[in-house]
LUMMARRO-660924 format. One record per residue (C-alpha): residue in three letters; x, y, z. Coordinates in Angstrom, 3 decimals, decimal comma, padded with zeros to 6 digits. Layout:
+---------+----------+----------+----------+
| residuo |        X |        Y |        Z |
+---------+----------+----------+----------+
|     Ala |        X |        Y |        Z |
...
+---------+----------+----------+----------+
***
This chain:
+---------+----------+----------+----------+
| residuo |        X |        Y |        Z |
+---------+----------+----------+----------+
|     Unk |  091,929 |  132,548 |  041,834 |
|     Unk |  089,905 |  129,153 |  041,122 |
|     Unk |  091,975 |  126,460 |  041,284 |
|     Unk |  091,105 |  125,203 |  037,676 |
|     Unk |  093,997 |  123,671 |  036,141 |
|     Unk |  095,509 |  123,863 |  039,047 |
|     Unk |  094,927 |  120,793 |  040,474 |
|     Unk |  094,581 |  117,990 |  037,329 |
|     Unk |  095,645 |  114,568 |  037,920 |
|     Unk |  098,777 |  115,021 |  035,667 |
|     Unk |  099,862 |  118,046 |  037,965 |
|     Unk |  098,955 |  116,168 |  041,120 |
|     Unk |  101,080 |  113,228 |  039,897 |
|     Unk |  103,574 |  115,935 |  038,698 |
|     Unk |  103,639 |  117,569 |  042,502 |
|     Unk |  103,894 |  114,407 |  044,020 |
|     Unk |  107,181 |  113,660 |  041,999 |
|     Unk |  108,459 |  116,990 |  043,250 |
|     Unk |  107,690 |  116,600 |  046,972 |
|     Unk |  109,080 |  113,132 |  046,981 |
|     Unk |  112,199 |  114,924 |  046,273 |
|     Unk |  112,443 |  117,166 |  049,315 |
|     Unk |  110,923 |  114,216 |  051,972 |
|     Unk |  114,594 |  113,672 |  053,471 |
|     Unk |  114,325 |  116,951 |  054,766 |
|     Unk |  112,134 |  115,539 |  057,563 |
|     Unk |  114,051 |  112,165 |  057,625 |
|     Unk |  111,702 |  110,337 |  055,197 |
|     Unk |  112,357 |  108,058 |  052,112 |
|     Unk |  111,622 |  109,570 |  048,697 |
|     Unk |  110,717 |  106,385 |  047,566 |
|     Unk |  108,323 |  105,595 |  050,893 |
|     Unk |  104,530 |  105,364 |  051,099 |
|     Unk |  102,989 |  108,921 |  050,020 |
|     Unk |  099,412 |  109,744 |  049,198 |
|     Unk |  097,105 |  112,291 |  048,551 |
|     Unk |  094,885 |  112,882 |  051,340 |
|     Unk |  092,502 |  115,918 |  050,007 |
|     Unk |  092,682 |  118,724 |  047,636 |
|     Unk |  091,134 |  121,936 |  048,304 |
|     Unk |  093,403 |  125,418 |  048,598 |
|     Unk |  096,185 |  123,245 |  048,720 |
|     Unk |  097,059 |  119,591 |  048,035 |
|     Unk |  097,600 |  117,458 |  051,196 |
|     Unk |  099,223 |  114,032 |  051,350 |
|     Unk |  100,281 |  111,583 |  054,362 |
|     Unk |  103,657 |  109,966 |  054,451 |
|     Unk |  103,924 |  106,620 |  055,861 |
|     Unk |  107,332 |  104,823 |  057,100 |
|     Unk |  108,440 |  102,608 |  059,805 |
|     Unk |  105,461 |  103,236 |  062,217 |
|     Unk |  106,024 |  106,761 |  061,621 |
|     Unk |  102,989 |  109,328 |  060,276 |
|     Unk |  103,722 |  112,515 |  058,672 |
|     Unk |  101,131 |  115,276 |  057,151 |
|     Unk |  102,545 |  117,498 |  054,458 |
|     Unk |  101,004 |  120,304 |  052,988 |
|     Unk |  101,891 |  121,421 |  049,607 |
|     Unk |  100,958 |  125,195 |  049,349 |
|     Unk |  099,412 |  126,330 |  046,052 |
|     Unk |  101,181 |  129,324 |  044,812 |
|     Unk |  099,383 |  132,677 |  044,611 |
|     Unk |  097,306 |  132,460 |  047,938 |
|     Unk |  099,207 |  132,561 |  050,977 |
|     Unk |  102,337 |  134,081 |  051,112 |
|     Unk |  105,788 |  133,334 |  052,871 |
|     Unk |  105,018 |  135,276 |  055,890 |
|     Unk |  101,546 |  134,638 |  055,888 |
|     Unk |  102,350 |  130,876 |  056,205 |
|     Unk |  104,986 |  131,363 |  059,166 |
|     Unk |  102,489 |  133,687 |  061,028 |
|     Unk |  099,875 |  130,667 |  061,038 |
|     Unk |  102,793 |  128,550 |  062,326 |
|     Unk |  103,914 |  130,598 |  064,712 |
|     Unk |  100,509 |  130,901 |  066,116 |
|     Unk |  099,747 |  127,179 |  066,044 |
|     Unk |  103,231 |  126,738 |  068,583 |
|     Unk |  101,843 |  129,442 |  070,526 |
|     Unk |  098,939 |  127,888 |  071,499 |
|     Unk |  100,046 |  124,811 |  071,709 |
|     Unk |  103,012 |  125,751 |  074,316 |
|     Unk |  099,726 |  127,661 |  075,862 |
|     Unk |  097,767 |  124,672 |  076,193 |
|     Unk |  094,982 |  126,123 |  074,245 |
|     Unk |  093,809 |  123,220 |  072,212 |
|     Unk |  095,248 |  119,722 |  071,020 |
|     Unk |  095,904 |  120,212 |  067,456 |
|     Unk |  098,881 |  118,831 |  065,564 |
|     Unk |  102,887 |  119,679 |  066,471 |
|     Unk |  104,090 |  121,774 |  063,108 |
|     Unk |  107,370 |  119,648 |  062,195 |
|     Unk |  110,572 |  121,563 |  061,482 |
|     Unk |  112,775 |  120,240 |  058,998 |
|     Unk |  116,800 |  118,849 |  059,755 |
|     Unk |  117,687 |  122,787 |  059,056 |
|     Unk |  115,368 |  123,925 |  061,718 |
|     Unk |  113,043 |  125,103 |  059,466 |
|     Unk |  109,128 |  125,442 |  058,951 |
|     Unk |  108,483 |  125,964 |  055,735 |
|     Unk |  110,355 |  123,663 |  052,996 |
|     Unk |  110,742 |  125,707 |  049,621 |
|     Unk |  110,839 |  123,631 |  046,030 |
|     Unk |  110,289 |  123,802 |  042,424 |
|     Unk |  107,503 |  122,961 |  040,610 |
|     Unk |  108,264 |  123,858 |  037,013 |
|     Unk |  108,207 |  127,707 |  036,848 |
|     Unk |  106,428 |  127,910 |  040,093 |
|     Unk |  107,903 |  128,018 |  043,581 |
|     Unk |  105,862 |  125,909 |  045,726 |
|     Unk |  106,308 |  126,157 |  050,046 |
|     Unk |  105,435 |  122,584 |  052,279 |
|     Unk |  104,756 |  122,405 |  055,579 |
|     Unk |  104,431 |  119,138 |  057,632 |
|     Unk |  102,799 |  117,893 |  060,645 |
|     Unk |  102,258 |  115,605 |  063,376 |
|     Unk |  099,674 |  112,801 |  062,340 |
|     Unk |  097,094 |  112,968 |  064,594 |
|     Unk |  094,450 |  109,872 |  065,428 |
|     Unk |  091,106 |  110,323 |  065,498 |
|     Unk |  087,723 |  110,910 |  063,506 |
|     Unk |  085,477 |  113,620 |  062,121 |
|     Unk |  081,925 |  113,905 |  064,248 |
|     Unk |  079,271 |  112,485 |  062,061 |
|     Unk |  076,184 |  113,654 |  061,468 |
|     Unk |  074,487 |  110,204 |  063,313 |
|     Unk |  076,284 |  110,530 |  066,369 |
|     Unk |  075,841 |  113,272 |  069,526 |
|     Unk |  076,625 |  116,171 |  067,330 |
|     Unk |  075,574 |  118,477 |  070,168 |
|     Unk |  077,499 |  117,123 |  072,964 |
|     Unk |  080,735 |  117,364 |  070,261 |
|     Unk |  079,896 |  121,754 |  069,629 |
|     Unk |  079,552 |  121,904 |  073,129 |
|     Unk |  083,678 |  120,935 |  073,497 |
|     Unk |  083,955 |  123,266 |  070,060 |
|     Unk |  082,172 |  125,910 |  072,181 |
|     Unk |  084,874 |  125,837 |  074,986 |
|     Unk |  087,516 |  125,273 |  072,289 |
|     Unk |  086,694 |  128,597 |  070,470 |
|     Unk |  086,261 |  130,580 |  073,966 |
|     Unk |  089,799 |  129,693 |  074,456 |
|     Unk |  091,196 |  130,277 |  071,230 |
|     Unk |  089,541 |  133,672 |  071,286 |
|     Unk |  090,288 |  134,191 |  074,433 |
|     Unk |  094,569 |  133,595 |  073,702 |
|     Unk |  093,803 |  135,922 |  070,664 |
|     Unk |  093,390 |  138,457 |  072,410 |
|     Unk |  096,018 |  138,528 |  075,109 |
|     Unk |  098,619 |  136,700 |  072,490 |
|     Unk |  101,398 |  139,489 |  071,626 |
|     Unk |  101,612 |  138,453 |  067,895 |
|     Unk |  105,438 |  138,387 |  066,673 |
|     Unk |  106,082 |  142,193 |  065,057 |
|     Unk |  106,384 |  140,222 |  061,220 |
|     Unk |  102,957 |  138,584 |  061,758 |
|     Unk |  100,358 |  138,706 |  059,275 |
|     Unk |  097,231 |  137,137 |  058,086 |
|     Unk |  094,317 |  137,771 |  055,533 |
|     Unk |  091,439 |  140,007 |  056,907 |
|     Unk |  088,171 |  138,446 |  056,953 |
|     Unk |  085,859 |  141,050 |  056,642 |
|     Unk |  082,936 |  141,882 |  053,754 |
|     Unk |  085,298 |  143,210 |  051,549 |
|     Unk |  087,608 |  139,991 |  051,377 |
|     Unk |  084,685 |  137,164 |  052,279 |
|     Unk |  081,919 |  138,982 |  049,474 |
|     Unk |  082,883 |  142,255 |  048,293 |
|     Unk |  085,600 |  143,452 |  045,390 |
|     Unk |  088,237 |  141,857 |  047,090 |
|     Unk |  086,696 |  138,551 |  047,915 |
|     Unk |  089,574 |  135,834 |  048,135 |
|     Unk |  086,913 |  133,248 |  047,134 |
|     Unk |  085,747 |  134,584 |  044,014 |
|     Unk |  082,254 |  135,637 |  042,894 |
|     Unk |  079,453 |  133,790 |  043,649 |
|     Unk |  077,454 |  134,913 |  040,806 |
|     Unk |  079,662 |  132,495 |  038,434 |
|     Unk |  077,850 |  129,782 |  041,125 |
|     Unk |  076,300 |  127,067 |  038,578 |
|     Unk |  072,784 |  126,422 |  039,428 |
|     Unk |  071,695 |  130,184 |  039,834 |
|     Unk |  068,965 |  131,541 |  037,722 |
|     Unk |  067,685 |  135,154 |  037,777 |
|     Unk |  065,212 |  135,049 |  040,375 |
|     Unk |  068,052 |  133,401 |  042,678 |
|     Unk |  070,603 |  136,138 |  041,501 |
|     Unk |  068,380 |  139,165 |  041,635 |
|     Unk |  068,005 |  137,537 |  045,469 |
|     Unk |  071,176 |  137,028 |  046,583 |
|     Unk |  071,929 |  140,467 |  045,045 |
|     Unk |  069,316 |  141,966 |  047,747 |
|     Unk |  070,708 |  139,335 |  050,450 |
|     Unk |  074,348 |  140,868 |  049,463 |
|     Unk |  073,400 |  144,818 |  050,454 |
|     Unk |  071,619 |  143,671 |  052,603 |
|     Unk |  074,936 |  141,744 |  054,630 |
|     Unk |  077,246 |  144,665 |  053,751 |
|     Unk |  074,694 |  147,002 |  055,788 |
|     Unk |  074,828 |  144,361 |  058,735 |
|     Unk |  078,433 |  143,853 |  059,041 |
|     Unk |  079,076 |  147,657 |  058,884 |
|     Unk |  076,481 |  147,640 |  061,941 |
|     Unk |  078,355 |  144,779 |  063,463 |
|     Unk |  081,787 |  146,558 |  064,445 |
|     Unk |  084,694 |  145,603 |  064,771 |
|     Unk |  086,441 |  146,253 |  068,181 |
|     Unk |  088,658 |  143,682 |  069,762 |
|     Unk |  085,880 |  142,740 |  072,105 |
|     Unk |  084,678 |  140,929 |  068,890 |
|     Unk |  086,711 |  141,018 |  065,955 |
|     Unk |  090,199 |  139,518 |  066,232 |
|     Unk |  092,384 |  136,670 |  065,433 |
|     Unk |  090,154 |  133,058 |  064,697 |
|     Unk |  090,667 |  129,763 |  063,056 |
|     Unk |  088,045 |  130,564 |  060,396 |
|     Unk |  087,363 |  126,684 |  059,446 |
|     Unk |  086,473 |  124,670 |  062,397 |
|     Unk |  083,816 |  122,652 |  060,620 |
|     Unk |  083,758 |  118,498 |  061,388 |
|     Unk |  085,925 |  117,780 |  058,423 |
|     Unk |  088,294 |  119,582 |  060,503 |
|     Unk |  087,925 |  118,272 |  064,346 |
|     Unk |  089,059 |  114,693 |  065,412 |
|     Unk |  087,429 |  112,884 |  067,713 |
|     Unk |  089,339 |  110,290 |  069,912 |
|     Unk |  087,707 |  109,145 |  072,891 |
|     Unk |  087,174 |  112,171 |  074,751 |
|     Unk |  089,244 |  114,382 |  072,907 |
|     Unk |  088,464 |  116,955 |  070,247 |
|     Unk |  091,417 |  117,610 |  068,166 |
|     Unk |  091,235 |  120,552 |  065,852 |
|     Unk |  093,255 |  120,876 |  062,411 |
|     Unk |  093,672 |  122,816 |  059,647 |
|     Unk |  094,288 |  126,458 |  060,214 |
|     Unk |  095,452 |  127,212 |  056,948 |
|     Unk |  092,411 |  130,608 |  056,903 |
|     Unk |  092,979 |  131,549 |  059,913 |
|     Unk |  092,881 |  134,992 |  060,151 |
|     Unk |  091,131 |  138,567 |  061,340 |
|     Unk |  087,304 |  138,177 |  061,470 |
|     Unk |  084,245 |  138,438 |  064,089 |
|     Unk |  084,529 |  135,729 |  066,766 |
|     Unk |  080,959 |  134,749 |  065,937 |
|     Unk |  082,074 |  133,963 |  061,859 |
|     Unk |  083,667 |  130,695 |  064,139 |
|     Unk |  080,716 |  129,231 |  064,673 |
|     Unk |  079,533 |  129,997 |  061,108 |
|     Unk |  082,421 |  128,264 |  059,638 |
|     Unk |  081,601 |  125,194 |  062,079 |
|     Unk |  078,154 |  124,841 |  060,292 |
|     Unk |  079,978 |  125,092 |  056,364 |
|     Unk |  077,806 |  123,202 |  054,211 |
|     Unk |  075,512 |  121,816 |  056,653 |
|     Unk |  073,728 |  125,553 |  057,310 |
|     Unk |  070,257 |  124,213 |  056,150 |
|     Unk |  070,167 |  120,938 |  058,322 |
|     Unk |  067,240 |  121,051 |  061,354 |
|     Unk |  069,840 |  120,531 |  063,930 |
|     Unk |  071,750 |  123,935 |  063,527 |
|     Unk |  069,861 |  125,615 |  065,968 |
|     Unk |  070,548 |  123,160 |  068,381 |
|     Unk |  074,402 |  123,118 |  067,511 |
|     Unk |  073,985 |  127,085 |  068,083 |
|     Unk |  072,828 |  126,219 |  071,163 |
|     Unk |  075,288 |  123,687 |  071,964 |
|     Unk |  077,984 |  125,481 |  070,991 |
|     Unk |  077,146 |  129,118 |  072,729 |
|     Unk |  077,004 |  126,567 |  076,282 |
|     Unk |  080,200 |  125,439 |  075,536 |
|     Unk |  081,746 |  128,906 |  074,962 |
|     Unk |  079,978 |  129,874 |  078,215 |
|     Unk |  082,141 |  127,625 |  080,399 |
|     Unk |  084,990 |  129,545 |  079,586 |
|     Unk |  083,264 |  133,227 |  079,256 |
|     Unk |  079,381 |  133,874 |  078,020 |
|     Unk |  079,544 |  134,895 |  074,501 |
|     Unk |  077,887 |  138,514 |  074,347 |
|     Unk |  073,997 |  138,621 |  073,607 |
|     Unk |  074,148 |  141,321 |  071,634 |
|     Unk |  077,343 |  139,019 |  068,754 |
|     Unk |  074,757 |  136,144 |  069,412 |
|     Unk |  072,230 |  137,757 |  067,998 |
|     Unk |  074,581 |  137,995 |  064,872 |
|     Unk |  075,265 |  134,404 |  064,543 |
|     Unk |  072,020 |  133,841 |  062,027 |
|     Unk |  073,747 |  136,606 |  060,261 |
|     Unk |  077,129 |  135,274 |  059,969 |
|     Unk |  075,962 |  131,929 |  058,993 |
|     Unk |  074,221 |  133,190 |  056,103 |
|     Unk |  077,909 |  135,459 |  055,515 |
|     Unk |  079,471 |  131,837 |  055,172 |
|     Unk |  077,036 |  130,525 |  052,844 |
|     Unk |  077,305 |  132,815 |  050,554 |
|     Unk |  080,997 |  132,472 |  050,593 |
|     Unk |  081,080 |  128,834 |  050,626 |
|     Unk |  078,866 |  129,868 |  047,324 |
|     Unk |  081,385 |  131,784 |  045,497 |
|     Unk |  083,847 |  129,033 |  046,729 |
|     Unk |  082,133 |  126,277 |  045,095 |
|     Unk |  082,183 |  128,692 |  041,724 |
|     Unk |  085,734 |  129,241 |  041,539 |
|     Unk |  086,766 |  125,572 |  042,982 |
|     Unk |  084,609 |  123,521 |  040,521 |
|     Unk |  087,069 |  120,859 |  040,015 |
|     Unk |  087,193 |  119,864 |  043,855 |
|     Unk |  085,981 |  116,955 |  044,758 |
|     Unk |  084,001 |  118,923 |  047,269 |
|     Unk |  082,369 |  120,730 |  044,377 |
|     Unk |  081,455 |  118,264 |  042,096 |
|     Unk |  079,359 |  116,565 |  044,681 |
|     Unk |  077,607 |  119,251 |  045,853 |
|     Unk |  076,925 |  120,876 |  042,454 |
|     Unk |  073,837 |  122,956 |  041,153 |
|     Unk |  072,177 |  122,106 |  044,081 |
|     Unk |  074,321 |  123,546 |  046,917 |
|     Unk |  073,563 |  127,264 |  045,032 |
|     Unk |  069,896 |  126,168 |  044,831 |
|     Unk |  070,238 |  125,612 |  048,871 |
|     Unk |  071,720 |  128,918 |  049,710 |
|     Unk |  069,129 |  130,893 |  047,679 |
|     Unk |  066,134 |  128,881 |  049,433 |
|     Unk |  068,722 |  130,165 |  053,115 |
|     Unk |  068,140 |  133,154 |  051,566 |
|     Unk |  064,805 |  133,564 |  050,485 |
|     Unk |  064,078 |  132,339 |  054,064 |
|     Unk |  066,360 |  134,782 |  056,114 |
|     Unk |  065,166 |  137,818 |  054,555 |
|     Unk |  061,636 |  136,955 |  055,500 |
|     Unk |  062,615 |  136,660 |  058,923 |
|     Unk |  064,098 |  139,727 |  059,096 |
|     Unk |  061,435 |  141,584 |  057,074 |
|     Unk |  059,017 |  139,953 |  059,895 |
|     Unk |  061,497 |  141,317 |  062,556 |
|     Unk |  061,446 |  144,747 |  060,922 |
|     Unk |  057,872 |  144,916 |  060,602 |
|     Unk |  057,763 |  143,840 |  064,408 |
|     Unk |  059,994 |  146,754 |  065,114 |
|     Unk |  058,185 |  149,070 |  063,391 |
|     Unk |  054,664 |  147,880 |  064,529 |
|     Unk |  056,400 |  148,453 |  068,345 |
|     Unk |  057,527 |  151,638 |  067,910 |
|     Unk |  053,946 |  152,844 |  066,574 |
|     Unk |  051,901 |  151,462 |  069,533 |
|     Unk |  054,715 |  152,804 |  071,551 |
+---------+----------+----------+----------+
***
């Protein structure tokens, strides 16, 4: 479901009336400083009063459900009492609750809110490297706690998997309806599409390598503060390969020079906590280009982001040029096969 309509400035101004209205359920002023922060699945604003910082998160109906909201909660408290990672403290409301339920004209609409924490995103001019070297060690552990975490018996998330990231259940959309594509570039990305279906079958998915991630760990999403890496955001987390981690990390940036390097980076940093298999490296090129042409169908069906108006045309331009560009190298690495085998 693109978010269309969804997300107008006479609805945002609309939604803002409405969550002003349920703020002294976390002890704030309706009539206190509240703005919108970003707008992408959902709208997210930052309450300001007395000193005090509060993130809410207004939930856009039709995507996540009840439960699926609580599960992501309930994991975030997990591995925060765990000691996993620094990421924000979910606030619960004066009656104990998570999740704060209001109307928004015919539509029930679910916020959450959150710690404010300090810090900013790693930019592209500074050590990016030395920064996916911490997100390394940070996704080890996170992986790591996903697997020995006994999830609660109500807990559910969305499945990440080729059905739900590109196939006829994709949560994203299509990313033929991309702007920018021409037939060349779709007859392409049709090939690169069977082509990804085939691998991910190949790839498997026992729980030495498929299992609960964060799913969005790219630098809009990590804080930097000194020494510390903060991360935020795990709104999509969910069930997918641990490797699609790193391939989120990358979103958007996928056809910069210094990706292999952060691939680099970031399998070091995973490898102070536990090396990251060989064989699932091997995948990451794969999973990267997975992403892409998510982030593709994303851009389709979330035009009227701010995210997608600036990258426009050209960011479905860039992912057929990944494309065009990946299948050569694993035609060459085909033909290499091949050409072994025959002198063999």
């Amino acid at each position: 479901m693109g978010l269309g309509m969804l997300y107008e400035n006479s609805l945002l101004e609309r939604l803002e009336r409405s969550l002003r209205a349920v703020l002294p359920a976390w002890k704030l002023s309706s009539d206190g400083d509240l703005r919108l922060l970003t707008i992408s699945e959902n709208a997210t604003f930052l309450a300001e009063e007395g000193g005090r910082r509060v993130v809410l998160r207004v939930h856009r109906p039709g995507y996540h459900s009840e439960a699926e909201i609580r599960s992501e909660l309930s994991w975030i408290e997990a591995l925060r009492r765990d000691g996993v990672v620094e990421t924000p403290r979910p606030l619960r409301a004066e009656d104990g609750e998570l999740l704060v339920r209001f109307m928004d004209g015919p539509s029930a609409r679910y916020a959450v809110a959150f710690e404010h924490m300090s810090g900013r995103e790693p930019e592209a001019t500074s050590d990016l490297p030395h920064w996916y070297r911490h997100l390394g060690e940070i996704s080890a552990r996170l992986h790591d706690h996903a697997r020995r975490w006994t999830r609660p018996a109500d807990f559910v998330r969305k499945r990440w998997d080729f059905e739900t990231i590109l196939g006829r259940d994709a949560y994203w959309g299509d990313w033929r309806a991309a702007p920018g594509l021409d037939g060349e570039g779709l007859a392409l990305l049709e090939r690169l599409q069977v082509r990804l279906e085939a691998e991910c079958r190949a790839a498997g998915q026992g729980g030495d390598r498929f299992g609960l991630v964060h799913c969005d760990m790219r630098a809009a999403n990590l804080l930097v503060e000194g020494d510390r890496l903060g991360v935020i955001d795990f709104d999509d987390c969910g069930l997918s390969w641990f490797g699609y981690d790193f391939a989120a990390s990358i979103s958007f940036i996928e056809h910069e020079p210094i990706v292999p390097a952060l691939r680099q980076a970031w399998l070091e940093g995973y490898a102070r906590v536990s090396p990251f298999p060989e064989e699932q490296a091997r995948l990451l090129p794969m999973f990267v280009m997975l992403r892409r042409m998510q982030l593709t169908a994303w851009i389709a069906s979330h035009a009227e982001t701010p995210t997608a108006l600036a990258l426009g045309p050209a960011f479905s331009r860039g992912t057929v040029d990944l494309a065009r560009a990946y299948m050569d190298d694993a035609g060459a690495s085909v033909g290499a096969d091949e050409a072994g085998v025959r002198a063999a």
